[in-house]
C-alpha positions as a printed NumPy array, in Angstrom:
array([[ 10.084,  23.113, -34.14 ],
       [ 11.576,  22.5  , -37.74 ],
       [ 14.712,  24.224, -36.619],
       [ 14.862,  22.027, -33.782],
       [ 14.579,  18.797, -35.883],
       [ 17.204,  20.108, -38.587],
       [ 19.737,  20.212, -35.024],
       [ 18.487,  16.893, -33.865],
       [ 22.241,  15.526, -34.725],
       [ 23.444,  18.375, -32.167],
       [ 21.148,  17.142, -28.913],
       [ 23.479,  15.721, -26.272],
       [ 20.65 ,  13.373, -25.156],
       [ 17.951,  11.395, -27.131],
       [ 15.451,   8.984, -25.274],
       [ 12.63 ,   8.288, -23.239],
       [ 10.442,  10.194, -25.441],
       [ 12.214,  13.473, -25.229],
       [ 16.159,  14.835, -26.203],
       [ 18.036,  18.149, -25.025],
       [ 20.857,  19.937, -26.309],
       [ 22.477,  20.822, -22.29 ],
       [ 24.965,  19.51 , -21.354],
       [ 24.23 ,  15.993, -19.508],
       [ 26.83 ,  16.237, -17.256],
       [ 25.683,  13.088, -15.144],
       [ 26.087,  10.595, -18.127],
       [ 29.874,  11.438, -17.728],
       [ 30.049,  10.482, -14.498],
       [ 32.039,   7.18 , -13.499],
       [ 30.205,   6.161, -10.754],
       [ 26.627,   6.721, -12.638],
       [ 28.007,   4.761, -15.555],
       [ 29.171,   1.614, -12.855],
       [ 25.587,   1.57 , -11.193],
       [ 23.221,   2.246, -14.425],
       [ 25.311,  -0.487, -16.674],
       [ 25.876,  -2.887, -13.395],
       [ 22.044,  -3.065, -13.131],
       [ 21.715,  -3.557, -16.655],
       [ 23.666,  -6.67 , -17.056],
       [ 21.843,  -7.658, -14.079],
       [ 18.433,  -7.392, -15.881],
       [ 19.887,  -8.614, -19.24 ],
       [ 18.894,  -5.369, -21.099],
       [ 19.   ,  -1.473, -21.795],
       [ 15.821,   0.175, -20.277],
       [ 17.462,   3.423, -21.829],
       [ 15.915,   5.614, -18.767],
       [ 18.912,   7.531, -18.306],
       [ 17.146,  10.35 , -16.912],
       [ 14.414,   8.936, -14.3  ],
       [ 17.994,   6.82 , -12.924],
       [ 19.635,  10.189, -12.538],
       [ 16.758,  11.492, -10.62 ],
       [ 16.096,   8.49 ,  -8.59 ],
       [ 19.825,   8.72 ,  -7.475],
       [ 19.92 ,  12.268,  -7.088],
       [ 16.911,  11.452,  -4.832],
       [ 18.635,   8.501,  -2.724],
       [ 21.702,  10.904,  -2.148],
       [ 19.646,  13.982,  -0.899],
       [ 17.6  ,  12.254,   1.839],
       [ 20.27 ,  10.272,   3.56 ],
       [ 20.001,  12.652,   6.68 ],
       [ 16.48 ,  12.5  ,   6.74 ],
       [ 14.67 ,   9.702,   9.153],
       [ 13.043,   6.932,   7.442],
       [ 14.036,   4.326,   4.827],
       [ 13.226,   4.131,   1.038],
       [ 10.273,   2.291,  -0.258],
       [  8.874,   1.953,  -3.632],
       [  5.68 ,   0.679,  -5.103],
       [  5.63 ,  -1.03 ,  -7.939],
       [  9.192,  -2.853,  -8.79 ],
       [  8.252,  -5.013, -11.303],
       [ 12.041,  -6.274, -12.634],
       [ 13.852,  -3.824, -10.309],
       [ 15.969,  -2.145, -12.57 ],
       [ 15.224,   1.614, -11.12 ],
       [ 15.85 ,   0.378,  -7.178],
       [ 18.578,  -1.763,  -8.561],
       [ 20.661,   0.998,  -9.443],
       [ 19.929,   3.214,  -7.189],
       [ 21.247,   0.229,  -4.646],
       [ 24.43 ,   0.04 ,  -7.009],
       [ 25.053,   4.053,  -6.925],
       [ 26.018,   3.811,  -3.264],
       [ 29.673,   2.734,  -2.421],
       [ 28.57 ,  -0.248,  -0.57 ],
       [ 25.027,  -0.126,   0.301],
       [ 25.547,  -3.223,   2.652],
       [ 26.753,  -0.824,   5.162],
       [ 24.096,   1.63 ,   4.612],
       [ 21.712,   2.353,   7.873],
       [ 18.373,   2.685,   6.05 ],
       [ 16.504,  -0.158,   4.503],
       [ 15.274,  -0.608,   1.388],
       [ 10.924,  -1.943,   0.886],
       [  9.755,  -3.178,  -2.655],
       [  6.13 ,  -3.759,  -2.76 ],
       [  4.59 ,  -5.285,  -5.884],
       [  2.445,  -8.044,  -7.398],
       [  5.887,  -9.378,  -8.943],
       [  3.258, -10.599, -12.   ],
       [  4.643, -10.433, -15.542],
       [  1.487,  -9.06 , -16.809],
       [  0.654,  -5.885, -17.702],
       [ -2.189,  -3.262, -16.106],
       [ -3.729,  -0.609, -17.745],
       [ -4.966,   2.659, -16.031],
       [ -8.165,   1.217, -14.981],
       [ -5.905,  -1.592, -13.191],
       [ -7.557,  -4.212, -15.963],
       [ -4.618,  -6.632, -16.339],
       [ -3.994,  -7.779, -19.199],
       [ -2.728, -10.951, -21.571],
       [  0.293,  -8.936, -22.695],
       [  3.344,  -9.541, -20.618],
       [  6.268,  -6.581, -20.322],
       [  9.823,  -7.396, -19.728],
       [  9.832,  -4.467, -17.611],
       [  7.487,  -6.474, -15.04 ],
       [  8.783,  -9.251, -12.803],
       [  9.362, -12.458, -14.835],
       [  8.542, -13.717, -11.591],
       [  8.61 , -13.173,  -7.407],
       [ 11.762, -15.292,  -7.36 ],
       [ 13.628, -13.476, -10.254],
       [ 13.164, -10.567,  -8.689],
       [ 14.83 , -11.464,  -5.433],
       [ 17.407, -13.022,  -7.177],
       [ 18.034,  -9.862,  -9.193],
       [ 18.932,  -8.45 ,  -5.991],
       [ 20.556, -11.299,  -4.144],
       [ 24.377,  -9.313,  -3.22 ],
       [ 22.236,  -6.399,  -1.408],
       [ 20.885,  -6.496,   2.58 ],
       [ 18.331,  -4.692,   4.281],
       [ 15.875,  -5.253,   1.173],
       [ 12.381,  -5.929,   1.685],
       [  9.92 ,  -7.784,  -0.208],
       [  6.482,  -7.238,  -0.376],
       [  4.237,  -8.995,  -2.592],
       [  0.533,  -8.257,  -2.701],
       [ -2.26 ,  -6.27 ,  -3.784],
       [ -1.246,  -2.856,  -2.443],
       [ -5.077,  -2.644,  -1.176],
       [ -4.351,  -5.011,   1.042],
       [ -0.513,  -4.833,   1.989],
       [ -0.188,  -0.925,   2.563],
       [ -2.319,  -1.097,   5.892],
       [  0.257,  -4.032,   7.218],
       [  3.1  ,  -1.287,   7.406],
       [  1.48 ,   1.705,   9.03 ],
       [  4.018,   2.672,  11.448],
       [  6.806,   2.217,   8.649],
       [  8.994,   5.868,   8.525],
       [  9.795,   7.319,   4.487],
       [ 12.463,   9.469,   3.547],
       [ 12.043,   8.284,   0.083],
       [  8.769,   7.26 ,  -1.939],
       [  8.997,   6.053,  -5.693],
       [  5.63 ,   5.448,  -7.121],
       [  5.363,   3.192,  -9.835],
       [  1.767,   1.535, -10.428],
       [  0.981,   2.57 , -13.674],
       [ -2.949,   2.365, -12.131],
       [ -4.605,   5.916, -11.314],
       [ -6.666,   4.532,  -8.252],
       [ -3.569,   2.534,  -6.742],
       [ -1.154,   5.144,  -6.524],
       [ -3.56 ,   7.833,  -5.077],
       [ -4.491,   5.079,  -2.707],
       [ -1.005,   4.587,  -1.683],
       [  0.28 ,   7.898,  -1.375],
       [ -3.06 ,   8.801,   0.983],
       [ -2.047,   5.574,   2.744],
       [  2.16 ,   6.626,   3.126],
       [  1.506,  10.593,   3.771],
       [  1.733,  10.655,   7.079],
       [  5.032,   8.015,   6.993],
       [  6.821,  10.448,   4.925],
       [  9.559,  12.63 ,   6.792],
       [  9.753,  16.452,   6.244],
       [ 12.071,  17.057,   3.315],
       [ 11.276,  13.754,   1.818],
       [ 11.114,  13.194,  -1.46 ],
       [  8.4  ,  11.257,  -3.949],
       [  8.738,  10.743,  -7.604],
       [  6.113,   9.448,  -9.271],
       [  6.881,   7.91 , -12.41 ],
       [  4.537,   8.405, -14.923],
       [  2.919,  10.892, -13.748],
       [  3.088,  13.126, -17.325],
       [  3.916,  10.618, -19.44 ],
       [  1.818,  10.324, -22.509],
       [ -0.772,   7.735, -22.293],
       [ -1.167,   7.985, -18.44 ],
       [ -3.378,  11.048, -18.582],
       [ -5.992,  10.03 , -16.077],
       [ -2.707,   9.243, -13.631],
       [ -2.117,  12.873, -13.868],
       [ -6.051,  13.857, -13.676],
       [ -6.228,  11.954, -10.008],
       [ -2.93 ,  12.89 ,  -8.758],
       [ -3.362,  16.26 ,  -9.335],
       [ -6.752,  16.67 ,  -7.447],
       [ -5.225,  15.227,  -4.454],
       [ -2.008,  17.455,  -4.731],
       [ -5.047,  20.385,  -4.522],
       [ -6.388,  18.554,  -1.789],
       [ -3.739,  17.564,   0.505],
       [ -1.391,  20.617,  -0.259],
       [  1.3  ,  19.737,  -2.247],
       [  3.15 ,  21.007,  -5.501],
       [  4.201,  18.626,  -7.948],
       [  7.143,  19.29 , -10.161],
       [  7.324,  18.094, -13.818],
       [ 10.547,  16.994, -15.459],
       [ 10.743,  16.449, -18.732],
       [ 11.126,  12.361, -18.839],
       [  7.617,  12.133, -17.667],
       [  7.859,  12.026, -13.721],
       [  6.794,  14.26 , -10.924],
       [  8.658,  15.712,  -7.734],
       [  7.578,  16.045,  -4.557],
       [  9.213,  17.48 ,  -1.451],
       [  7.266,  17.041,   1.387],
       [  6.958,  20.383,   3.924]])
């Protein structure tokens, strides 16, 4: 571990808690660059989540032959959907549709879905800022709600994608009991926090129902988890 710190100067990547010396060949690309920096200036800041982007594109990319459109829970500011949105040529001429389902609240929830007095500028400054942020793109679907109660209102709604972003142990079981079934074969969930420090008891609860409902959940070093659907 000392050795490692003496070649931190050498790691091709430092951030979101964690750093590598590969070779990041995706941060080289020009069309990565256009949509992560594009949907930064659209948000007015750096979310430096290089890594979850890249996956969350790589995602969007592999599932375009597989029926069902792309959904995620828990937008907040949109800066993940936004450029995944901005990685495609021109998305307005895409066939699948894009469903955003949040609280759009500024104000942060712990893992016990307590909300707190803090706000996050990750969160929605609000449900019309968030629209707004995504005003050039069609086919996008807003959904604002407790997912308790919105979930049940899109039952017949067919996933190829799932990104899972609640940062509230109950909720996102709940949802991803509730979207199973919606999910095509060979689609793919990523669930954001799922081993990122702090969001143990995410990680407890998802991975009883993984046990329970079959699955296998792979971990990546930025924190998130993988799932292919079989």
């Amino acid at each position: 571990m000392i050795k490692n710190l003496v070649r931190k100067i050498l790691y091709n990547y430092v951030g979101d808690q964690f750093c590598t010396s590969h070779n990041v060949l995706f941060l080289k690309d020009r069309e990565f660059q256009r949509s992560y920096y594009k949907s930064c200036e659209t948000i007015g800041f750096d979310p430096n989540i290089h890594f979850r982007i890249h996956q969350i594109i790589w995602a969007a990319k592999n599932v375009q032959k597989i029926p069902g459109d792309i959904v995620e829970i828990g937008t907040g500011i949109g800066f993940s959907m936004l450029c995944l949105l901005n990685s495609f040529k021109n998305w307005n001429k895409e066939k699948k549709n894009l469903y955003l389902f949040d609280t759009f609240s500024s104000f942060k929830r712990d893992e016990f879905g307590k909300i707190s007095s803090k706000k996050s500028k990750y969160y929605a400054k609000s449900f019309e800022h968030t629209k707004e942020n995504f005003k050039n793109f069609k086919r996008v679907h807003f959904v604002k709600g407790d997912v308790f109660k919105t979930l049940v209102r899109y039952k017949k709604l067919k996933i190829s994608m799932l990104h899972l972003d609640l940062n509230y142990a109950e909720a996102e079981v709940f949802s991803l009991k509730a979207f199973w079934k919606n999910i095509s074969n060979g689609g793919i969930i990523i669930l954001d926090d799922f081993a990122y420090i702090g969001r143990e008891r995410q990680s407890y609860y998802i991975n009883n129902l993984s046990k329970k409902m079959g699955f296998n959940i792979l971990i990546v070093p930025s924190g998130q988890g993988i799932i292919v659907k079989n």
